[in-house]
C-alpha positions as a Markdown table, in Angstrom:
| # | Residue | x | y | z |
|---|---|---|---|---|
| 1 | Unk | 82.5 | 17.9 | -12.7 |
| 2 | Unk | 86.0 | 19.4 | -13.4 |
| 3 | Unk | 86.1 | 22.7 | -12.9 |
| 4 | Unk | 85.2 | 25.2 | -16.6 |
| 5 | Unk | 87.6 | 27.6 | -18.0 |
| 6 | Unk | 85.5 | 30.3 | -17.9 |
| 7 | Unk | 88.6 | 32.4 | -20.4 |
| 8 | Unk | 87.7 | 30.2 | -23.0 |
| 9 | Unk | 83.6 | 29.1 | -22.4 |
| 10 | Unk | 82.4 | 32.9 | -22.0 |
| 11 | Unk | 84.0 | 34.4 | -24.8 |
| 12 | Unk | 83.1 | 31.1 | -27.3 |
| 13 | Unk | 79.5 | 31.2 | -26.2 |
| 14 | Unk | 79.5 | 34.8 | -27.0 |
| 15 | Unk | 80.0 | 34.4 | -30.5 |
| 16 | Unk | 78.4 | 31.9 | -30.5 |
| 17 | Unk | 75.1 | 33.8 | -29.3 |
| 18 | Unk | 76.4 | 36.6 | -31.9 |
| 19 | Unk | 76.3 | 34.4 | -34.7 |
| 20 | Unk | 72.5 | 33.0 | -33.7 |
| 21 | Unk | 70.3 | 36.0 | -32.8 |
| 22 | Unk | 72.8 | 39.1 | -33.4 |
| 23 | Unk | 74.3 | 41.8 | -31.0 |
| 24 | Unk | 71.9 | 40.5 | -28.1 |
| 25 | Unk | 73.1 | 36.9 | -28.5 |
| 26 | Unk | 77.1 | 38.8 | -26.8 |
| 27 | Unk | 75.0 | 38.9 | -23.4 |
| 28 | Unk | 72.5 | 36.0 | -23.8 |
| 29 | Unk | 75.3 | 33.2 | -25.1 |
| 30 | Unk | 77.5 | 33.8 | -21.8 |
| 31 | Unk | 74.1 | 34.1 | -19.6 |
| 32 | Unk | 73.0 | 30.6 | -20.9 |
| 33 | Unk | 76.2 | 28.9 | -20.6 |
| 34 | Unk | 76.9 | 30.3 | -16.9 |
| 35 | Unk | 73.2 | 28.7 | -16.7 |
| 36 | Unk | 74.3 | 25.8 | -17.8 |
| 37 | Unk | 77.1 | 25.4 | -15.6 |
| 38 | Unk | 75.9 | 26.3 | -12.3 |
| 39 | Unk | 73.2 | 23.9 | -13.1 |
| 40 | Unk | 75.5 | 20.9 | -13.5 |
| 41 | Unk | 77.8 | 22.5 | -10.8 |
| 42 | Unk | 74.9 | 22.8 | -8.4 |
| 43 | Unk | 74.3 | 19.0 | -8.5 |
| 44 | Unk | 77.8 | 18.2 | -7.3 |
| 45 | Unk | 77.6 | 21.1 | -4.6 |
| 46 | Unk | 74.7 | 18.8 | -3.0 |
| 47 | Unk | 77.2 | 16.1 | -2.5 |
| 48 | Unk | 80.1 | 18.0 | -2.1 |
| 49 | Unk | 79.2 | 21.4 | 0.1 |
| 50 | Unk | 83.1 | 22.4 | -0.4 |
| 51 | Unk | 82.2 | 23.5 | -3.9 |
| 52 | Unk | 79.4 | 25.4 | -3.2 |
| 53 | Unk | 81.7 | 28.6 | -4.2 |
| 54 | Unk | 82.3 | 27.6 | -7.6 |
| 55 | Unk | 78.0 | 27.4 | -8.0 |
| 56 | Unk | 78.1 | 30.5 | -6.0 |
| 57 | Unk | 80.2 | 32.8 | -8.0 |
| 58 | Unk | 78.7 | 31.2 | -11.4 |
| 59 | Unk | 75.2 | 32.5 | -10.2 |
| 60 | Unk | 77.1 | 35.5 | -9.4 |
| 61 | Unk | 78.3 | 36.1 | -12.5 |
| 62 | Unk | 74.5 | 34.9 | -14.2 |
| 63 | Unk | 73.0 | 37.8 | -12.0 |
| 64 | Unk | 75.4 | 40.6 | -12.9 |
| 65 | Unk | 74.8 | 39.7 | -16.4 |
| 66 | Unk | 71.3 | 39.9 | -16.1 |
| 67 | Unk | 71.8 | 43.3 | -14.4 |
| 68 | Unk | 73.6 | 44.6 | -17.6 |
| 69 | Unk | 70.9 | 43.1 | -19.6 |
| 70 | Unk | 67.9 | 44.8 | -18.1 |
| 71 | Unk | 69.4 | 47.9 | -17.6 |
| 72 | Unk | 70.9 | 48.3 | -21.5 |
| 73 | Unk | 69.6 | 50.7 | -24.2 |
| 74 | Unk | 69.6 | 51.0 | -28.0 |
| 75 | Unk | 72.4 | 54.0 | -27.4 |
| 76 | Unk | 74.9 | 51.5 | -25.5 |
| 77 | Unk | 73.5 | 48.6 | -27.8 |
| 78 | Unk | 74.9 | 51.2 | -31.1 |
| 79 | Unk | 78.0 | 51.7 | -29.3 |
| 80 | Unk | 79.8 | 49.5 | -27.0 |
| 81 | Unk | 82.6 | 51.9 | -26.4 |
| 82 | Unk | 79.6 | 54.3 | -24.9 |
| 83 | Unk | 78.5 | 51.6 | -22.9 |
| 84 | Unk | 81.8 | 50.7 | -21.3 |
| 85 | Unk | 82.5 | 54.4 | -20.2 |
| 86 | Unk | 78.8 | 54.6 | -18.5 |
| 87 | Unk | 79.2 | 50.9 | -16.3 |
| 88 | Unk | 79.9 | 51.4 | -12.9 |
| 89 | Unk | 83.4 | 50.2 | -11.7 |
| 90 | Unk | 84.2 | 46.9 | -10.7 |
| 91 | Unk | 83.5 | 45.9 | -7.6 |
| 92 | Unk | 86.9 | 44.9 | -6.5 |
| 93 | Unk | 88.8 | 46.0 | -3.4 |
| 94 | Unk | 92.2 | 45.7 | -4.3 |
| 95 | Unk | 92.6 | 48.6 | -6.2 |
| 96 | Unk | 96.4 | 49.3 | -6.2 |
| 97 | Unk | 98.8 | 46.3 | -7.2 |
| 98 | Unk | 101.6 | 47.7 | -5.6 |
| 99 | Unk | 99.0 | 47.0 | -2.0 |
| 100 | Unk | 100.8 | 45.5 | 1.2 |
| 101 | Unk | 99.2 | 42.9 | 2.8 |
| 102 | Unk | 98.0 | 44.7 | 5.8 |
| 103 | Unk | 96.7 | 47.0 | 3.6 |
| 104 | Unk | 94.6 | 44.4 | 1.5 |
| 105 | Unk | 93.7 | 43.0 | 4.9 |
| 106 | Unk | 92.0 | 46.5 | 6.3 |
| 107 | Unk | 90.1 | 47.1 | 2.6 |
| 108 | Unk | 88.8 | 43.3 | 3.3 |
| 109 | Unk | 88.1 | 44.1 | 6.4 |
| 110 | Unk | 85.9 | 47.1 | 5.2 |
| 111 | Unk | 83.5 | 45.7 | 2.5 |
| 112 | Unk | 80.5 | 45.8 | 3.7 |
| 113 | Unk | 78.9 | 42.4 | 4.4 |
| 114 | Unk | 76.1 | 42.8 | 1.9 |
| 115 | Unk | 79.0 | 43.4 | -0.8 |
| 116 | Unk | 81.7 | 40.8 | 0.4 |
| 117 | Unk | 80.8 | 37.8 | -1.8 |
| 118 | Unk | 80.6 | 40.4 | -4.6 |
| 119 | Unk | 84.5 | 41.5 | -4.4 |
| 120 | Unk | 85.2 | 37.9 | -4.0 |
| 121 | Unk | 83.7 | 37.2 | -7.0 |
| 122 | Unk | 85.2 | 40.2 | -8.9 |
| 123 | Unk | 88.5 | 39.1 | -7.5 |
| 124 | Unk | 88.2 | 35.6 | -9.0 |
| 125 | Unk | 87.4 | 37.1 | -12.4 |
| 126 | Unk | 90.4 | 39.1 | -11.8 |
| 127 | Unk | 92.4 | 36.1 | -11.2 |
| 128 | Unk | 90.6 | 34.9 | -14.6 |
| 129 | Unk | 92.2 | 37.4 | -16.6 |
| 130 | Unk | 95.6 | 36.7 | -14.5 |
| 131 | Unk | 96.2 | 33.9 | -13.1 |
| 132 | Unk | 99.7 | 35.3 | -11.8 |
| 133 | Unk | 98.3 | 38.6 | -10.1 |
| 134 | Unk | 99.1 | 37.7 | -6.5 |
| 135 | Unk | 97.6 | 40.6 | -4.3 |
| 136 | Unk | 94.0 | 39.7 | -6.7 |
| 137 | Unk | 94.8 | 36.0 | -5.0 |
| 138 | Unk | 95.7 | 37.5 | -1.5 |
| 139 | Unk | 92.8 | 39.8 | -1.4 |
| 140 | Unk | 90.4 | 36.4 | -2.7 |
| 141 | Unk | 92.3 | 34.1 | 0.3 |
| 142 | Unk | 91.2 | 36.8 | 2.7 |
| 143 | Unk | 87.8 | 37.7 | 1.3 |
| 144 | Unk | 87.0 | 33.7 | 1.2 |
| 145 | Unk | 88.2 | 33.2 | 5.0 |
| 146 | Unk | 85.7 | 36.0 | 6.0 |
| 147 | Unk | 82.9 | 34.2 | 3.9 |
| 148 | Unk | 83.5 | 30.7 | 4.7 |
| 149 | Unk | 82.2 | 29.6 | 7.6 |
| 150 | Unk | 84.7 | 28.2 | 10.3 |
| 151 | Unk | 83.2 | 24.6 | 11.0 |
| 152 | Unk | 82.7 | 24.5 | 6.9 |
| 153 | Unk | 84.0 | 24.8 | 3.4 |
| 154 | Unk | 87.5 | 24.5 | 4.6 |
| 155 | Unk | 88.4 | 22.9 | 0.8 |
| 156 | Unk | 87.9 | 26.1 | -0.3 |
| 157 | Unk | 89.3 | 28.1 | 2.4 |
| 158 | Unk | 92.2 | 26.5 | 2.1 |
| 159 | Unk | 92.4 | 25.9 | -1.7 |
| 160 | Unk | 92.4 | 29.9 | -1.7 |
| 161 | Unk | 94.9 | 30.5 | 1.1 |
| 162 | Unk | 97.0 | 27.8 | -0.8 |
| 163 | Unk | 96.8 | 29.5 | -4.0 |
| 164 | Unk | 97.8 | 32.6 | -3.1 |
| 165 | Unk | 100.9 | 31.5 | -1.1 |
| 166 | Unk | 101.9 | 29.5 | -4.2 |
| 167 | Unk | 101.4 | 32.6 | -6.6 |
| 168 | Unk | 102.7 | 35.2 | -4.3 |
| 169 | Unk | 106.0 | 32.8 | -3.6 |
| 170 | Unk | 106.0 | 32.4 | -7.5 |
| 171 | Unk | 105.9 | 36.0 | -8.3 |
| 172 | Unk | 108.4 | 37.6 | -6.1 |
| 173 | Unk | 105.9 | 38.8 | -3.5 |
| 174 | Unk | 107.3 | 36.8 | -0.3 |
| 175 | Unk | 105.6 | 39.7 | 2.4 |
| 176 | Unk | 102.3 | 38.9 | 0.8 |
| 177 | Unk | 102.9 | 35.1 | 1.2 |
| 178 | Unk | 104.0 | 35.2 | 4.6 |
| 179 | Unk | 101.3 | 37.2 | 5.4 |
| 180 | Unk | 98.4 | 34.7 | 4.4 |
| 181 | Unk | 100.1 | 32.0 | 6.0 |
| 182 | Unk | 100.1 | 34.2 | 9.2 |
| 183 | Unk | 96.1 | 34.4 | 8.5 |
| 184 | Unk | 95.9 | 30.7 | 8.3 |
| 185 | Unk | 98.4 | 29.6 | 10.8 |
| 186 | Unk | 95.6 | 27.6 | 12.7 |
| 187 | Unk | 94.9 | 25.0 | 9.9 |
| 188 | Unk | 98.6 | 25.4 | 8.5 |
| 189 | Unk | 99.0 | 21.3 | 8.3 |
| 190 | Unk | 95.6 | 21.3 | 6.4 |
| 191 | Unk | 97.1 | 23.8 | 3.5 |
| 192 | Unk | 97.4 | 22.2 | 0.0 |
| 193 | Unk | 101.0 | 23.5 | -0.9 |
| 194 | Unk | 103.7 | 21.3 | -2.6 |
| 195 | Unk | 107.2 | 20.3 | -0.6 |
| 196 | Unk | 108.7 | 23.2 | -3.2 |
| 197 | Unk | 106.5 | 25.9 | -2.0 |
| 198 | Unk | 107.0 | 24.7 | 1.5 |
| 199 | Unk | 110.5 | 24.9 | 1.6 |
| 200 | Unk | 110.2 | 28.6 | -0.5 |
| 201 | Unk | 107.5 | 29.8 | 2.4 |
| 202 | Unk | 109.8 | 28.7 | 5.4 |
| 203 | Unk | 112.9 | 30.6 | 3.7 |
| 204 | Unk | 110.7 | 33.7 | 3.3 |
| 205 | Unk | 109.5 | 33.2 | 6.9 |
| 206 | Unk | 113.3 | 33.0 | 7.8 |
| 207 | Unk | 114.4 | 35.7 | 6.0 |
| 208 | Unk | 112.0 | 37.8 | 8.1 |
| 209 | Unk | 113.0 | 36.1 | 11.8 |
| 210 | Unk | 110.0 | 34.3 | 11.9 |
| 211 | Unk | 111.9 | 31.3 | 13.0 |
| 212 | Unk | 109.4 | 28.9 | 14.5 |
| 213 | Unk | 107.1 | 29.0 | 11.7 |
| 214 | Unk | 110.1 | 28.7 | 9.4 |
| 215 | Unk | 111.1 | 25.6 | 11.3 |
| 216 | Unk | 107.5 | 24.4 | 10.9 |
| 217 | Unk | 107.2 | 24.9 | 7.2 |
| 218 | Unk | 110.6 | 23.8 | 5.7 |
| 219 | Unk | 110.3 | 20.9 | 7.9 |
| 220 | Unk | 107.1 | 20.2 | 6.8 |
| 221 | Unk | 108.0 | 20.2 | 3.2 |
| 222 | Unk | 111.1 | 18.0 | 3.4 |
| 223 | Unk | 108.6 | 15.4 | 5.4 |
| 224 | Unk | 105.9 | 15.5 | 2.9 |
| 225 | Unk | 108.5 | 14.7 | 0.5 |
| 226 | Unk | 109.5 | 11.6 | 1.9 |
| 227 | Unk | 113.0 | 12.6 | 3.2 |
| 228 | Unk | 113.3 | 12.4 | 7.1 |
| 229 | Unk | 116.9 | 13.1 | 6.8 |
| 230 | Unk | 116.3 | 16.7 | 5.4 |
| 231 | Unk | 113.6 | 17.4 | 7.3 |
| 232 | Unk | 116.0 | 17.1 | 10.8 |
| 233 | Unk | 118.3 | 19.3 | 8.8 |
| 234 | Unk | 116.0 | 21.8 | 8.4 |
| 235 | Unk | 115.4 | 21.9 | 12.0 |
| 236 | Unk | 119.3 | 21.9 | 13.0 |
| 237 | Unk | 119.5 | 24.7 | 10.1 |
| 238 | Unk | 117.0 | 27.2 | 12.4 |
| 239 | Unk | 118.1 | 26.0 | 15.6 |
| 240 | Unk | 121.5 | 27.3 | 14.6 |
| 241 | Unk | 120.1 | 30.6 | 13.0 |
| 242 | Unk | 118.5 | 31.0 | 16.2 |
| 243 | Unk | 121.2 | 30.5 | 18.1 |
| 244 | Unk | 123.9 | 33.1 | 16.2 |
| 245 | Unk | 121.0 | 35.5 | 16.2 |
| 246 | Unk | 120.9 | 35.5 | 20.6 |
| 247 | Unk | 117.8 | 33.3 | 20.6 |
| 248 | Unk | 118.9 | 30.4 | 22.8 |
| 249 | Unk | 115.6 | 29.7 | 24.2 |
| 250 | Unk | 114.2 | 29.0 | 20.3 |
| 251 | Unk | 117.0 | 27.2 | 19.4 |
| 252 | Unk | 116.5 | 25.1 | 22.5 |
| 253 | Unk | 112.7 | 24.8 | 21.7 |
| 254 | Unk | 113.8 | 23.4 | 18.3 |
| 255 | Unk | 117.2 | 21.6 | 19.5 |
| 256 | Unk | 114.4 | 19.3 | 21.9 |
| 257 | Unk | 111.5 | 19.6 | 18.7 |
| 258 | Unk | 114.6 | 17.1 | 17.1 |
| 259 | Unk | 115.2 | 14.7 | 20.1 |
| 260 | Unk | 111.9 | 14.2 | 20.9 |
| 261 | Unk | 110.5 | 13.4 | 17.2 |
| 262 | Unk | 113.6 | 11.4 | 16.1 |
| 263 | Unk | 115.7 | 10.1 | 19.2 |
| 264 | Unk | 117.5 | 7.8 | 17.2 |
| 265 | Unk | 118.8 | 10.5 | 15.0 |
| 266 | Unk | 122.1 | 10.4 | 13.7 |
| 267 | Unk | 122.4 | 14.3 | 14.6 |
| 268 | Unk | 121.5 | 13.7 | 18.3 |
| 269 | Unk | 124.8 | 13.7 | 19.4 |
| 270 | Unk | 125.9 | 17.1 | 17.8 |
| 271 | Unk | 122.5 | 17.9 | 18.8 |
| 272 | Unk | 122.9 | 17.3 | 22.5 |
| 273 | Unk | 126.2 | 19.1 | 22.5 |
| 274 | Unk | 124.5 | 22.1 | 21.1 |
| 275 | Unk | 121.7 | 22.0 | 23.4 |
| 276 | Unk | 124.5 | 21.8 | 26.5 |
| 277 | Unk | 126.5 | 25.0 | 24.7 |
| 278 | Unk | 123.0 | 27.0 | 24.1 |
| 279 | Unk | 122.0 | 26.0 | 28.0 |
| 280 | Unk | 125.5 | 27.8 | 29.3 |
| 281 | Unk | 124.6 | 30.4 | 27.2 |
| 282 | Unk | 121.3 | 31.3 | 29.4 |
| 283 | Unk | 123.1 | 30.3 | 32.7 |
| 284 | Unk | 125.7 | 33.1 | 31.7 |
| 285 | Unk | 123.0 | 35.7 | 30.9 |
């Protein structure tokens, strides 16, 4: 079952619930079709235990409506601009957009464990709304890797990880980008990400010294896209950053990463000379 577009389903079976039973019909149309979904969504989960968040965060959403429904009056039923000002605030964690990543990382690392799938799900409605909003997609990588379990659900560990590289690379926000990658280094060959937003991560990662991993990802990307010859480039390209920078032992690392993976490279030779020129280097120091 393809995944639904909750933007459109929940306000559509709102009015459609309006126009069959009235002003009750707003909270009892969204209810039924959440319902309905899960259902549906629950029978896929059985096969597919990766998608268990989707069922997870439609029951979520079921409940919370439910909540709203119970606890409403004929005042907030007169009024929905009464009623808005009296609901309790969202549970998200986020709170400021302008966030750094080690600062969405601590609030994660505060909810409470009886709240945590709660911001995740208030994240994901975030991300509902806007799609684009990176540190909502940040916050709901981090909040997923803490609920996941490790031997389990890794499609949507990593679909979330993935997602929020791609939007934060998209969006301008390369710190928050580098700085789920650095969460999910560990199943980094496992992450979901086009050759594009490869080579985008790895520039961001070079741009910020983190040479290895830059290495890793731009080289990665070029591979994934079929072109060997770019992909040794991309490795010459760091080695040679490294090397201007002072770092001769990483450029050597990387220098031998080359050899070793293609020895019949048509760069070997200038390869070889660099790796003599970089090993003088360290004899000297």
């Amino acid at each position: 079952m393809d995944r639904p577009n909750w933007k459109v389903l929940l306000p559509a079976s709102a009015g459609a619930g309006f126009l069959l039973v009235g002003f009750w019909g707003l909270i009892l149309g969204p209810i039924a079709a959440v319902a309905f979904v899960s259902a549906r969504s629950g029978k896929q989960d059985a096969e597919n235990g990766a998608d268990d968040e989707a069922g997870r965060l439609a029951a979520y959403m079921a409940e919370a409506a439910k909540g709203e429904l119970s606890r409403a009056d004929p005042r907030k039923a007169a009024s929905p601009a009464i009623a808005a000002a009296d609901a309790p605030p969202a549970p998200m964690v986020a709170g400021s957009r302008k966030s750094t990543f080690d600062e969405i990382k601590q609030r994660v690392a505060q909810v409470d464990a009886a709240r945590a799938f709660e911001a995740l799900a208030a994240t994901r409605l975030a991300l509902l709304d806007n799609g684009r909003d990176a540190h909502a997609a940040t916050e709901a990588a981090l909040l997923t890797k803490r609920l996941a379990p490790a031997n389990g659900q890794a499609g949507a560990r990593l679909r979330a990880a993935a997602n929020a590289i791609g939007v934060s690379l998209a969006g301008g926000h390369a710190p928050l980008a580098r700085g789920v990658f650095s969460e999910f280094i560990a199943e980094r060959s496992s992450l979901p990400l086009a050759p594009p937003q490869w080579e985008a991560l790895g520039r961001a990662l070079l741009g910020q010294g983190d040479l290895m991993e830059a290495a890793w990802a731009m080289h990665a990307g070029a591979l994934m896209a079929g072109d060997r010859a770019t992909a040794q480039k991309r490795l010459i390209e760091v080695a040679g950053k490294a090397a201007e920078g002072g770092q001769s032992a990483v450029a050597l690392k990387l220098y031998g990463a080359l050899l070793a993976k293609y020895p019949e490279s048509q760069y070997a030779d200038f390869v070889r000379a660099n790796v003599k020129a970089e090993q003088k280097k360290l004899g000297k120091a």
